[in-house]
MIZA-541825 format. One line per 2 residues: their letters; for each residue x, y, z of N, C-alpha, C. Coordinates in steps of 0.02 Angstrom, whole numbers, padded with zeros to 5 digits, m for minus. Each point is the difference from the previous one (the first is absolute). Last residue first. Layout:
! residues N
A	X,Y,Z,X,Y,Z,X,Y,Z | ...
! end
This chain:
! residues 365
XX	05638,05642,03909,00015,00039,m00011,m00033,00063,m00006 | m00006,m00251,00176,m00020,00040,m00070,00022,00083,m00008
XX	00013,m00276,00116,00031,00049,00013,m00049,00047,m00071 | m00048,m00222,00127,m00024,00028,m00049,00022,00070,m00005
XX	00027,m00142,00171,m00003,m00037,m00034,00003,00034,m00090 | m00141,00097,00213,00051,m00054,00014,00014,m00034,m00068
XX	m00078,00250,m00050,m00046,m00073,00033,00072,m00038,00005 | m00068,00275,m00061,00028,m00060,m00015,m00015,m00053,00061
XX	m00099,00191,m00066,00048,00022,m00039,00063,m00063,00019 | m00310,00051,m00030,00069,m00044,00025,00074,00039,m00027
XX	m00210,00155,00040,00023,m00050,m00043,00040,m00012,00040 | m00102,00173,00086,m00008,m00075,00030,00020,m00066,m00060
XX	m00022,00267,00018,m00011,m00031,m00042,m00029,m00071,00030 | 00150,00120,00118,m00047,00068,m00031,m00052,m00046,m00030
XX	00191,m00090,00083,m00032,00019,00085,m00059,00050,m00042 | 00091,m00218,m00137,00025,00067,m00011,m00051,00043,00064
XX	00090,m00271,00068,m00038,00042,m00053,00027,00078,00001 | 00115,m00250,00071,00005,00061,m00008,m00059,00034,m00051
XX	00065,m00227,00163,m00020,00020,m00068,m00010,00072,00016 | 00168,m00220,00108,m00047,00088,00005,m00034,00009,m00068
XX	00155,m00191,00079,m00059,m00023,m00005,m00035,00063,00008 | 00240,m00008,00031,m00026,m00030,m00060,m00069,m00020,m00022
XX	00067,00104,00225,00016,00023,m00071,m00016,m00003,m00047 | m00102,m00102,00243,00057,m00005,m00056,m00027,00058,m00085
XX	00001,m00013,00285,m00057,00050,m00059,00048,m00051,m00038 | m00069,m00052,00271,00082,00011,m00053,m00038,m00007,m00067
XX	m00061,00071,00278,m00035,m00025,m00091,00066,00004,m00034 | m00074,m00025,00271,00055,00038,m00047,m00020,m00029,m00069
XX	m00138,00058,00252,00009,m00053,m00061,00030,00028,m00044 | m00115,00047,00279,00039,00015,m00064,00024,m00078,m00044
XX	m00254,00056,00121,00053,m00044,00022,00054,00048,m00065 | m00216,00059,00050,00037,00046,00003,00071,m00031,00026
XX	m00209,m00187,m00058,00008,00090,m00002,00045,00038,00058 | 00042,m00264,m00035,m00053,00045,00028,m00005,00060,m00022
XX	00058,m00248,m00135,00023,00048,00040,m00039,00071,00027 | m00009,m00269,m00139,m00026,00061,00061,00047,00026,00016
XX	m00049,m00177,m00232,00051,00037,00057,m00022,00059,00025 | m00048,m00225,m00182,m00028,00027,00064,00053,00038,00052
XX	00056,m00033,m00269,m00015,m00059,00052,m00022,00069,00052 | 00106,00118,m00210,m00034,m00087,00000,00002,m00054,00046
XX	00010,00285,m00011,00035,m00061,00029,m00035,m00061,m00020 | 00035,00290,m00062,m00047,m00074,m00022,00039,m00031,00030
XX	m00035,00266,00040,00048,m00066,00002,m00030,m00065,m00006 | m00040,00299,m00010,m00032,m00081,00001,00045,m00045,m00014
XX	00012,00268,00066,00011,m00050,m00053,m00035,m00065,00047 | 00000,00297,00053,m00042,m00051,00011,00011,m00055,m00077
XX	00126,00238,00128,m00028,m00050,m00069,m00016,m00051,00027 | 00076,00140,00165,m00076,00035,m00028,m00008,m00022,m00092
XX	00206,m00065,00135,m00007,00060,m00011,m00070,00027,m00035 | m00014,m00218,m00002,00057,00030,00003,00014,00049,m00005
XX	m00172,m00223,00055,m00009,00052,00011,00118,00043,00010 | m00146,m00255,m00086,00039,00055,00015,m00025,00053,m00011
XX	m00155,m00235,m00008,00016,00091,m00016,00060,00015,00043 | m00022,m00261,m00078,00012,00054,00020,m00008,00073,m00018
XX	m00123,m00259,m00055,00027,00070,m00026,00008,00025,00070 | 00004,m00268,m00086,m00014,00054,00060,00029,00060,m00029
XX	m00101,m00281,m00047,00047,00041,m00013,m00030,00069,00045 | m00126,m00203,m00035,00070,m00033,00014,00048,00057,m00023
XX	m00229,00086,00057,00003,m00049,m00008,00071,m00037,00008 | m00011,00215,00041,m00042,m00025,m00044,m00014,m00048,m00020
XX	00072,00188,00176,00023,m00084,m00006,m00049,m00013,m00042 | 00098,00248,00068,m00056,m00022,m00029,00032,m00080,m00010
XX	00092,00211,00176,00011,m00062,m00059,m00061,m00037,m00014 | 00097,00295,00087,m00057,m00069,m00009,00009,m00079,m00033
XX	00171,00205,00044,m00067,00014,00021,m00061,m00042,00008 | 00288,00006,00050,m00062,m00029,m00051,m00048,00041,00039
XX	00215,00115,m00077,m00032,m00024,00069,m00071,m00033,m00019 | 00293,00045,m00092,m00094,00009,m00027,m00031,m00011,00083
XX	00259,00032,m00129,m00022,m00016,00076,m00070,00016,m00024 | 00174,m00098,m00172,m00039,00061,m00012,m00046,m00010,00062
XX	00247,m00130,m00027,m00052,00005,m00043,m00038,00062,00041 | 00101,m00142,00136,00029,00032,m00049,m00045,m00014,m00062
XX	00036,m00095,00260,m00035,00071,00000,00060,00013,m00072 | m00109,m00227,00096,00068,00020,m00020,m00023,00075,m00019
XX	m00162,m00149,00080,00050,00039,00047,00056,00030,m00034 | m00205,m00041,m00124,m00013,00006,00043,00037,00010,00078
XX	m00024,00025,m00286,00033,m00038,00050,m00040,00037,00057 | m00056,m00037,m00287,m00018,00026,00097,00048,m00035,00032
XX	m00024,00057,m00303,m00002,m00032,00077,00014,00044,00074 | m00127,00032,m00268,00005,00017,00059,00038,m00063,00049
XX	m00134,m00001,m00215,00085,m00023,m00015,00046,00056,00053 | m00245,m00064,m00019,00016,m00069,00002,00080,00015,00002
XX	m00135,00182,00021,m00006,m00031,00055,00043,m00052,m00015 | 00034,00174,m00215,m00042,m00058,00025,00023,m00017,00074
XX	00048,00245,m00106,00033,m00081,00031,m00054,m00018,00018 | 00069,00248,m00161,m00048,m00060,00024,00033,m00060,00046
XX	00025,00274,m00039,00030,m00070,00007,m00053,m00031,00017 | m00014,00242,m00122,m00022,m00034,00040,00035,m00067,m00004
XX	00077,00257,m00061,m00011,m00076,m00026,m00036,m00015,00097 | 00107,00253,m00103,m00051,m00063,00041,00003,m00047,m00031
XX	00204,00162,m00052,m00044,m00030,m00021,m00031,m00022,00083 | 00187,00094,00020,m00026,00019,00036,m00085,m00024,m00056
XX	00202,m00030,m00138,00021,m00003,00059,m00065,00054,00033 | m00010,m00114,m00261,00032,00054,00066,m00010,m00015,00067
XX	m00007,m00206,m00185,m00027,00035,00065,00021,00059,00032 | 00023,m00179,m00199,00022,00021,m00007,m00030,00080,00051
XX	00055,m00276,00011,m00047,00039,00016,00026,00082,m00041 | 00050,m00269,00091,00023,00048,m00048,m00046,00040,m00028
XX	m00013,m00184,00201,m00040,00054,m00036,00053,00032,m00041 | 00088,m00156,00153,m00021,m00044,m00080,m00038,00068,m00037
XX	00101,00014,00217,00039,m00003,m00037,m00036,m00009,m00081 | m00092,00138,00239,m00016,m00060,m00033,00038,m00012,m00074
XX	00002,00107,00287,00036,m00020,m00077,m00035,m00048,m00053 | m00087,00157,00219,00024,m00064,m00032,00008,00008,m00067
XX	m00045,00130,00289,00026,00019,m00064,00040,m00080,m00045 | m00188,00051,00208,00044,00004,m00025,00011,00007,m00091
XX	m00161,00101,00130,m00001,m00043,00071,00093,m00060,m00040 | m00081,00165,m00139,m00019,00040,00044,00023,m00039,00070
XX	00031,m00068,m00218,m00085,00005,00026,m00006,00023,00052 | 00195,00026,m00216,m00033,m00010,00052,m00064,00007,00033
XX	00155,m00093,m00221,m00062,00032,00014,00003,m00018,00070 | 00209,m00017,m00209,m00036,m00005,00086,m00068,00025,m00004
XX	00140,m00120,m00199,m00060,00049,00008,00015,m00044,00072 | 00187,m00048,m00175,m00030,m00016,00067,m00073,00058,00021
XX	00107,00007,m00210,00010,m00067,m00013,m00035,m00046,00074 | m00063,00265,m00039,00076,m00048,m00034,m00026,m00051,m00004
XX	m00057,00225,00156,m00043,m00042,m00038,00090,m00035,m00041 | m00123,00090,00255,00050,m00001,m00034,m00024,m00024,m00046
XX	m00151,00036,00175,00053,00037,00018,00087,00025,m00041 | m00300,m00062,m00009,00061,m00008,m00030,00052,00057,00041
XX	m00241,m00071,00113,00037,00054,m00025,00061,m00012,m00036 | m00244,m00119,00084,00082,00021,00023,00024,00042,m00046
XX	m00241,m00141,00104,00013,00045,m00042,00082,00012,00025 | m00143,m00212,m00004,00037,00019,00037,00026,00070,m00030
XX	m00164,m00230,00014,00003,00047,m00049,00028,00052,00054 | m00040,m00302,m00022,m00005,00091,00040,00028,00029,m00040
XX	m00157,m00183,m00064,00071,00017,m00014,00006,00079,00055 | m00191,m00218,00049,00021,00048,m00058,00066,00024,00027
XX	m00017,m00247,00036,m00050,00053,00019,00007,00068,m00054 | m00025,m00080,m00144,00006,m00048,00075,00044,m00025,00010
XX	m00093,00169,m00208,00040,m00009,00049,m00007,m00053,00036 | m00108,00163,m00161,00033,m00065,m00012,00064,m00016,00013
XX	m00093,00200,00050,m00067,m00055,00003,00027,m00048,m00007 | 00178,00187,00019,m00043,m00029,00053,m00070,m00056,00006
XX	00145,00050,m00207,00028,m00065,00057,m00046,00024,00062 | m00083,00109,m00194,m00002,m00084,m00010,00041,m00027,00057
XX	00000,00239,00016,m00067,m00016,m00010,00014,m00097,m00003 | 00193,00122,m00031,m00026,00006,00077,m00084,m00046,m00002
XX	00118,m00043,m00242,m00002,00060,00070,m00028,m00030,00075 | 00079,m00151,m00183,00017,00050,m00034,m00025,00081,00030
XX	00085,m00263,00069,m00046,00051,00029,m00001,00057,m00052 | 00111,m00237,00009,00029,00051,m00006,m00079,00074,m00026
XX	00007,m00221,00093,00056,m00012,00002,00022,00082,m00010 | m00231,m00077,m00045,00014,00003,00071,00075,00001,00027
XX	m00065,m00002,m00211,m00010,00046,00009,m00013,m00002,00069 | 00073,m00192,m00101,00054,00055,m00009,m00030,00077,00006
XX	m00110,m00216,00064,00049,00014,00032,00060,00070,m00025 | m00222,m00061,m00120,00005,00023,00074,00066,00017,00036
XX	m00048,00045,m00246,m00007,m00058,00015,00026,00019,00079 | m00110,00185,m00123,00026,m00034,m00005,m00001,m00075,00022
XX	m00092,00281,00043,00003,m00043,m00028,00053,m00069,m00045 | m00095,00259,00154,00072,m00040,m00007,m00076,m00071,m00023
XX	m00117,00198,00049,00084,00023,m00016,00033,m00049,00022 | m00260,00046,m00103,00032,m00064,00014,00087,00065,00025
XX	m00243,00104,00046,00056,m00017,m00038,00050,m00069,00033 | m00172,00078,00144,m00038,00011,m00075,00050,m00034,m00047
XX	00049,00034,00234,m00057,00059,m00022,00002,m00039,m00072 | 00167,m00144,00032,00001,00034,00055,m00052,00056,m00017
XX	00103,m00256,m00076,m00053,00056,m00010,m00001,00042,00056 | 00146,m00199,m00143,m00016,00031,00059,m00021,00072,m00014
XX	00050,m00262,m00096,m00012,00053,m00042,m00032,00037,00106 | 00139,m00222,m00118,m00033,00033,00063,00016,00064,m00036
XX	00032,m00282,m00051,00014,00073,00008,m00038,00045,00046 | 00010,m00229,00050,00060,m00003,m00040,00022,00096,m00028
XX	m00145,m00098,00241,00013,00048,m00059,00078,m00038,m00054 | m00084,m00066,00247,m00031,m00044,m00050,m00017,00031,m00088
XX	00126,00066,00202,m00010,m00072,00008,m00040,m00035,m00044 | 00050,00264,00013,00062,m00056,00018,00012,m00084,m00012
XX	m00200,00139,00047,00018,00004,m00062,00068,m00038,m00022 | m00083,00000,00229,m00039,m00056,m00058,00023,00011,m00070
XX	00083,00139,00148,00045,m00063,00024,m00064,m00032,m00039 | m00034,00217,00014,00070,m00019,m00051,m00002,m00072,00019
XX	m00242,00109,00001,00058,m00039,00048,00061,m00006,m00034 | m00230,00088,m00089,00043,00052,00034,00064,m00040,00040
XX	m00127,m00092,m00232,00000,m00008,00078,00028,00056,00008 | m00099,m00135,m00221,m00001,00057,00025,00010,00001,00092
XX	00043,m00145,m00252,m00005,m00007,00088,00004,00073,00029 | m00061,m00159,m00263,00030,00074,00042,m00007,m00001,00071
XX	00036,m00209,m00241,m00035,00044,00075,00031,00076,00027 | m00016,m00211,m00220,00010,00101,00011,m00032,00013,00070
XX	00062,m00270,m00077,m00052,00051,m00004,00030,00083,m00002 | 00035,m00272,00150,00019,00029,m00070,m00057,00068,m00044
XX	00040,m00172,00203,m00064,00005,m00014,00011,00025,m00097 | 00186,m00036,00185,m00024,m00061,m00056,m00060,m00002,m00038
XX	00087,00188,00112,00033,m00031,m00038,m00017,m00045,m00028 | m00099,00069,00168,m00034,00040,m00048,00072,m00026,m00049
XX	00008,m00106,00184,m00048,m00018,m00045,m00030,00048,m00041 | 00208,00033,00125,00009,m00060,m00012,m00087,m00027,m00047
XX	00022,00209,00130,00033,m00022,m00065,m00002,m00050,m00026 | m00117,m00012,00181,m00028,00037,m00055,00043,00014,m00047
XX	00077,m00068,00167,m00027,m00082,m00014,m00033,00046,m00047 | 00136,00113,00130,00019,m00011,m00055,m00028,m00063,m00016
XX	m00115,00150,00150,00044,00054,m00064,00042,m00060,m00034 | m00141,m00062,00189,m00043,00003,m00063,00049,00011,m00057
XX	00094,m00002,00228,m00033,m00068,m00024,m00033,m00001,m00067 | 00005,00202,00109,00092,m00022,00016,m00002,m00061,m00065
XX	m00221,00105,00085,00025,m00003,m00058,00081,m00005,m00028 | m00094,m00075,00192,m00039,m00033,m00048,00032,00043,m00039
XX	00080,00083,00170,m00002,m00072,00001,m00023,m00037,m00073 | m00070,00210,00097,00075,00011,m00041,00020,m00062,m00005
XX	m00254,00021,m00014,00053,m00002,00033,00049,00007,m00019 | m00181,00076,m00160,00023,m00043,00031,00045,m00003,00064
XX	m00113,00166,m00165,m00042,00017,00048,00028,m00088,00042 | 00106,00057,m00205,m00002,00066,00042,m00026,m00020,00076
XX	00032,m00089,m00242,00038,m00047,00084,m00016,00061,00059 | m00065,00049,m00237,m00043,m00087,00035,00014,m00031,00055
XX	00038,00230,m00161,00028,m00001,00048,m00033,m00057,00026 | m00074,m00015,m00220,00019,00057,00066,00004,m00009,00036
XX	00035,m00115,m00236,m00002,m00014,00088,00018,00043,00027 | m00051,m00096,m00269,00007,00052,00046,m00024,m00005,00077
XX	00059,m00121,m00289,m00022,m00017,00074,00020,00067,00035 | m00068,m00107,m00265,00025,00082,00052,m00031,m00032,00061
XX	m00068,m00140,m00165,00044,00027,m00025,00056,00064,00033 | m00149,m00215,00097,00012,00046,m00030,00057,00031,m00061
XX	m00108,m00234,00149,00030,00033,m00064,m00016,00032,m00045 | m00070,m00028,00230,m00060,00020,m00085,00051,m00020,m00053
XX	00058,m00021,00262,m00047,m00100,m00054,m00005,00052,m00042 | 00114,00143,00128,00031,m00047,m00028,m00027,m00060,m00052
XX	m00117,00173,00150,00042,00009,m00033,00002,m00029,m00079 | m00074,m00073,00226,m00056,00002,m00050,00012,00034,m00064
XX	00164,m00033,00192,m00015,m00082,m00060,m00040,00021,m00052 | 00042,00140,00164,00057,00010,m00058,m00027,m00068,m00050
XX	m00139,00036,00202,m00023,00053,m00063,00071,m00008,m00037 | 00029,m00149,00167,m00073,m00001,m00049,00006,00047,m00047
XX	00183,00017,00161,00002,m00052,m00058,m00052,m00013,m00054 | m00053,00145,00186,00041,00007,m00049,00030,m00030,m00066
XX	m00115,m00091,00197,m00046,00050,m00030,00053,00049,m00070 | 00095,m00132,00170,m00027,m00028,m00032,m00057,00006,m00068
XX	00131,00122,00165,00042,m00003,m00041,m00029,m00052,m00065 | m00143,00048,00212,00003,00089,m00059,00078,m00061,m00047
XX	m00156,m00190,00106,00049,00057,00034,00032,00071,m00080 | m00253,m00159,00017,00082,m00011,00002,00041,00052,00009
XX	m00262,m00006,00016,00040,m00081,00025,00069,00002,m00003 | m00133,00153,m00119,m00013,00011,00073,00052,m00026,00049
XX	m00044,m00037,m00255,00044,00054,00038,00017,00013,00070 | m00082,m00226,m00081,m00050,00051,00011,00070,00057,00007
XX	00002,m00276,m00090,00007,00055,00050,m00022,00059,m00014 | 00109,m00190,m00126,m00096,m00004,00019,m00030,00032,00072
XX	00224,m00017,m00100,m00048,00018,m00079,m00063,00013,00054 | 00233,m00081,00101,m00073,00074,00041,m00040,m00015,m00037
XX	00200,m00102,m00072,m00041,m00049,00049,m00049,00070,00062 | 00152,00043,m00187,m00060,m00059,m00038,m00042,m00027,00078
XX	00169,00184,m00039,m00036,m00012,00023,m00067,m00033,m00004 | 00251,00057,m00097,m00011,m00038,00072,m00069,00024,00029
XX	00081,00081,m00243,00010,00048,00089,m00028,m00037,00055 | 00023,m00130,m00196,00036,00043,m00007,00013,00067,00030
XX	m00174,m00174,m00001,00067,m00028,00023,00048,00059,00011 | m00180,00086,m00064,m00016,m00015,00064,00063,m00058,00035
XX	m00038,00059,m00251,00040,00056,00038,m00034,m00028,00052 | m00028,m00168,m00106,00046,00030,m00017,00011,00053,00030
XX	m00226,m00055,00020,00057,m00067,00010,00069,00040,00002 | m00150,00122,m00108,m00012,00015,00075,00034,m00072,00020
XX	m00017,m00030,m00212,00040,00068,m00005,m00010,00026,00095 | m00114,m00210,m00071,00030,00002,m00031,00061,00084,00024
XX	m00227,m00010,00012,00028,m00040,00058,00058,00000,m00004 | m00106,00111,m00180,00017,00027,00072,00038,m00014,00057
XX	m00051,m00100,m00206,00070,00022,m00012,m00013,00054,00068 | m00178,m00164,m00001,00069,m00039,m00010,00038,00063,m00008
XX	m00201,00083,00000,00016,m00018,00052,00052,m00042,00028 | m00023,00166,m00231,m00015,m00058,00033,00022,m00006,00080
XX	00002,00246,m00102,00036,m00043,m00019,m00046,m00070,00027 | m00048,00250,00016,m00051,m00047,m00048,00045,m00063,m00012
XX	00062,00207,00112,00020,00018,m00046,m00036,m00051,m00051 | m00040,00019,00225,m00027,00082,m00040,00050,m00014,m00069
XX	00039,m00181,00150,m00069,m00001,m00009,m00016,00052,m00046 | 00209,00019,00062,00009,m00052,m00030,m00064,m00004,m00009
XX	00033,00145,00163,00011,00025,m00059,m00002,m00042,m00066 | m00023,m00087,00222,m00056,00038,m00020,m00002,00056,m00069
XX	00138,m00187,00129,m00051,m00034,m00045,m00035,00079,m00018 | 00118,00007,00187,00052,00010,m00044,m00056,m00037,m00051
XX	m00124,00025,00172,00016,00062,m00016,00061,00024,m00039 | m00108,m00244,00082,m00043,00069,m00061,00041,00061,m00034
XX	00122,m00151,00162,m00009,m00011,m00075,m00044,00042,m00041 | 00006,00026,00233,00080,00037,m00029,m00028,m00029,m00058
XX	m00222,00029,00071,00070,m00016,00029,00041,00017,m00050 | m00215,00168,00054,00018,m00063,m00047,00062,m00022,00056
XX	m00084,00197,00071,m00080,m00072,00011,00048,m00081,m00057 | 00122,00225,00012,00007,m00026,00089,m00077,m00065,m00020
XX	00183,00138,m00189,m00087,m00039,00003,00008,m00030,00059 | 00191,00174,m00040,m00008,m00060,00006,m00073,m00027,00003
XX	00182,00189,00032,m00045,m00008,m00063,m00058,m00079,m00027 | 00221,00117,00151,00013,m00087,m00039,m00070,00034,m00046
XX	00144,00204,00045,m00061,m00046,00023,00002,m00033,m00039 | 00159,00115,m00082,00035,m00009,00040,m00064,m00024,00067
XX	m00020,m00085,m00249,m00006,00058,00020,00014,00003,00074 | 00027,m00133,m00258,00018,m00009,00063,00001,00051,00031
XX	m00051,m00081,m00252,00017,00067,00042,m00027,m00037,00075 | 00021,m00076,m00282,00005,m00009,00066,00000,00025,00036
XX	m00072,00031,m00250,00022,00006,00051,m00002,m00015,00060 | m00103,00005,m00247,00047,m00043,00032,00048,m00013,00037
XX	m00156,00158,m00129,00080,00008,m00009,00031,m00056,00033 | m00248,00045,m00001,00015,m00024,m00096,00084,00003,00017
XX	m00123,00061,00172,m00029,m00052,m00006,00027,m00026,m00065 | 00027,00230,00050,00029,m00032,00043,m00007,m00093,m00006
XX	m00023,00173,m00212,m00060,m00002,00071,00048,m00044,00053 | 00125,00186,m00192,m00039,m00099,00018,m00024,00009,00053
XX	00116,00202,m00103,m00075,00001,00010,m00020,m00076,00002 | 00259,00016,00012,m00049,00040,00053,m00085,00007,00005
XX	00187,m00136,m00128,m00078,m00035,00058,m00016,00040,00047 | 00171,m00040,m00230,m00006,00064,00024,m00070,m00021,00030
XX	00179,m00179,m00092,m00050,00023,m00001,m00017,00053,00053 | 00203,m00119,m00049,m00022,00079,m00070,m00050,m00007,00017
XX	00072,m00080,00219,00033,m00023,m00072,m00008,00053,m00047 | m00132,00070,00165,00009,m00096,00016,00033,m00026,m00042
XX	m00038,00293,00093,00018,m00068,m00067,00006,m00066,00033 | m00117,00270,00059,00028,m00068,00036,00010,m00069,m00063
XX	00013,00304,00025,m00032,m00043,m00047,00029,m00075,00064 | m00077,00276,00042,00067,m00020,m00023,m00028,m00083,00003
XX	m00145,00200,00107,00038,00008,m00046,00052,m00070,00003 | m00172,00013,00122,m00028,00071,m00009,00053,00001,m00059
XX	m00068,m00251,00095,00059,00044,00001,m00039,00084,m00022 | m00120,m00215,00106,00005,00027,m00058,00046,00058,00021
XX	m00066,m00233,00124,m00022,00059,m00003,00041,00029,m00071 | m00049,m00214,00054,m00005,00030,00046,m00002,00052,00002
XX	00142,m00147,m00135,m00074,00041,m00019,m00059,00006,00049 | 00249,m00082,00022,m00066,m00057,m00019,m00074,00044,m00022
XX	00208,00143,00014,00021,m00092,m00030,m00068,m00024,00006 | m00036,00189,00138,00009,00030,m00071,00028,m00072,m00049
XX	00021,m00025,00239,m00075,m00014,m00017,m00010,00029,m00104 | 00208,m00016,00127,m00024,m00037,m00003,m00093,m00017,m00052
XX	00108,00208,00092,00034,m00019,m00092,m00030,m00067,m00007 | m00058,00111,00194,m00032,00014,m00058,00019,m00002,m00066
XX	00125,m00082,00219,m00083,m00029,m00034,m00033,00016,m00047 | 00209,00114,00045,m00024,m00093,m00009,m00030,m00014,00000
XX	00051,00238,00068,m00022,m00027,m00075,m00018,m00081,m00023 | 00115,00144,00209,00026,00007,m00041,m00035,m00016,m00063
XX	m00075,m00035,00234,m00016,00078,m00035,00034,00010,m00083 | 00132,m00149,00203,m00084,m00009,m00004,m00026,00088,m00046
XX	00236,m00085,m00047,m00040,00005,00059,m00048,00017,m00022 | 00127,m00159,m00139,m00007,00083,m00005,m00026,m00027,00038
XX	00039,m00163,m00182,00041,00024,00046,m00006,00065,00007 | m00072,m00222,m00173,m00017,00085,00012,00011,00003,00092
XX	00109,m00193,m00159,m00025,00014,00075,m00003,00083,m00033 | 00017,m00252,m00151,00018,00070,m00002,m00034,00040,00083
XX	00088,m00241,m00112,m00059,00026,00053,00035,00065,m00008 | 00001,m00160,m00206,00026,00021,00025,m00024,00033,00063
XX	m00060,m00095,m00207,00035,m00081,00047,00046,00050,00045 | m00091,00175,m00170,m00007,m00068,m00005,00034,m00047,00031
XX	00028,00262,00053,00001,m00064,m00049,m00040,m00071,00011 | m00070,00296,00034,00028,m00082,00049,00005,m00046,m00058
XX	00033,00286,00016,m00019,m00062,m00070,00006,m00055,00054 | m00037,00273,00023,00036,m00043,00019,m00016,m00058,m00028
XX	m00102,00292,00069,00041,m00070,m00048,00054,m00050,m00012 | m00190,00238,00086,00045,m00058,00029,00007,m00055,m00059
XX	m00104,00247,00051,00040,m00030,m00038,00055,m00059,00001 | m00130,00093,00199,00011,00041,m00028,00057,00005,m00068
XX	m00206,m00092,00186,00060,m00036,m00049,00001,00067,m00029 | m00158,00043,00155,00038,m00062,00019,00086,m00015,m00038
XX	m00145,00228,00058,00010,m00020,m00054,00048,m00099,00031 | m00219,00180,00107,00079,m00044,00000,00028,m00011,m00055
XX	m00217,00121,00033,00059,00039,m00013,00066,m00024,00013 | m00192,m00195,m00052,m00030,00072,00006,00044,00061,m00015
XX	00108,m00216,m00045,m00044,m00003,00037,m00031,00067,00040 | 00168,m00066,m00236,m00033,00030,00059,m00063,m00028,00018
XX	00221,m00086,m00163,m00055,m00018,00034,m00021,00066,00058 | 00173,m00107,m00228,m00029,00044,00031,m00050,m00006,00048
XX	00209,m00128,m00162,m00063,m00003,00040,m00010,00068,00056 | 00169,m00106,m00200,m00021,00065,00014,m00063,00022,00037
XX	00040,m00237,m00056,00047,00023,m00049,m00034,00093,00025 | 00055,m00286,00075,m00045,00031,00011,00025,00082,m00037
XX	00025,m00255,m00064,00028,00052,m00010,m00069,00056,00040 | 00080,m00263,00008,m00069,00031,00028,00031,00080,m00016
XX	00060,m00253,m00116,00040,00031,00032,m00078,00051,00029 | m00067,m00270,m00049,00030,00081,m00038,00041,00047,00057
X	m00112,m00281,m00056,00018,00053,00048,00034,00058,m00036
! end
């Protein structure tokens, strides 16, 4: 297994320009997540790794070996596509057996290797089934299996949970860690979902038009946002975004929002006064009361029930925030609701720029 240096990649599609110098390294025994809304480039970086298509400029490494002009068939790649992709006339065994056949191995180390991963994504007992025949999560598991049996050298999964129930793929995100771990290898996970990346990313490289802008190990670039741009995508739910106005600068930075005025102690900041900044607050670090009238008067606009959890739209003074509740909770539109903001949990960008200028936790000069 090798590290995957992707190294100054270029790409147009007619007058689009897809990638616009992109670069980033996946380790070895490590799940690296390409991260970005739909349009951002993932696939076509994807496909550029397994040779699929051809870069216009900038190089793809498998270790020291340089496999941009390699034929796809010669690089030993896995690739999982966000369609199962699936041979509908063969069964589940043919169709994980089928790369294993194209590669000329014995019918013992076939059987043999389709044994094993079919234990190993629980579905030994379809083999002899028809795409047709088994349920879409099932179908999934297939094409990852068909994956998994080449021992490859480079594994890749677009977006694969996409087109699943929220259910199923609840259920999928950490039994797939749990076996792309044990599978072992250089994988890449390309998703638009924070909460899969979240779940199944050790690093994470994020793409927005073309360019990589933020890269690292997940939690600490989901911890500490280096712009506007990375915490609204990489987010859940996403981060409200709150334009204000420095009212003081020191040791205590006020910024008001108009609907009120907050202290945030930890920013040490070095901030003229009447500066923009944008405040960030995660839904998750929002509380709600409901009779005790203190804290920030809102009026709900809508509650989304998502399964075993619930977004509030507040409506405030013509700002519109989101409130995360973990468990099933109704309340009616244009019901009132008091929000209590904590402080200690604000992230502060530059109101021009959108750099971070500071994060919970993480005071900066």
């Amino acid at each position: 297994m090798v590290n995957i240096i992707v190294k100054d990649l270029y790409k147009r599609f007619r007058k689009k320009e897809v990638l616009k110098g992109v670069s980033f390294e996946a380790q070895e025994g490590k799940i690296t997540v390409l991260f970005g809304p739909v349009g951002a480039g993932k696939t076509t970086i994807l496909r550029i790794i397994a040779g699929l298509e051809k870069p216009d400029k900038g190089k793809i490494f498998f270790g020291d070996i340089d496999v941009t002009n390699i034929p796809p068939q010669e690089r030993n790649v896995g690739l999982v596509f966000q369609t199962f992709a699936l041979y509908p006339h063969m069964s589940v065994y043919e169709n994980i057996a089928s790369p294993l056949k194209a590669m000329g191995l014995t019918q013992s180390e076939v059987d043999k290797r389709v044994k094993w991963v079919a234990e190993l994504l629980r579905i030994s007992n379809i083999l002899e089934k028809r795409p047709a025949e088994i349920s879409g999560g099932q179908r999934q598991r297939v094409a990852i299996a068909r994956a998994l049996v080449k021992d490859a050298t480079v594994y890749l999964f677009d977006e694969p949970l996409t087109n699943l129930d929220y259910k199923i793929r609840e259920a999928m995100r950490g039994e797939l860690k749990k076996i792309l771990k044990e599978r072992g290898g250089t994988m890449i996970w390309a998703t638009s979902d924070p909460q899969e990346a979240l779940a199944l990313g050790d690093n994470i490289v994020i793409l927005y038009d073309g360019t990589v802008v933020a890269q690292g190990e997940i939690h600490e670039v989901y911890n500490k946002p280096n712009n506007t741009i990375v915490a609204k995508y990489f987010s859940y739910p996403t981060m409200n975004m709150l334009e204000g106005v420095v009212k003081s600068k020191g040791d205590v930075v006020v910024v008001d929002l108009g609907f009120t005025v907050m202290e945030i102690p930890q920013a040490k900041l070095s901030l003229e006064a009447e500066s923009k900044v944008i405040v960030g607050i995660r839904p998750t670090s929002i509380g709600i009361s409901l009779t005790n009238k203190r804290g920030i008067e809102g009026t709900v606009l809508i509650t989304e029930v998502l399964g075993s959890e619930t977004l509030i739209h507040v409506d405030i003074e013509g700002r519109r925030l989101v409130i995360y509740v973990p468990e099933i909770f109704r309340i009616q539109p244009g019901n009132k609701i008091w929000l209590l903001l904590d402080s200690n949990q604000i992230y502060l960008f530059d109101g021009l720029t959108g750099k971070l200028l500071h994060a919970p936790g993480v005071p900066h000069g």
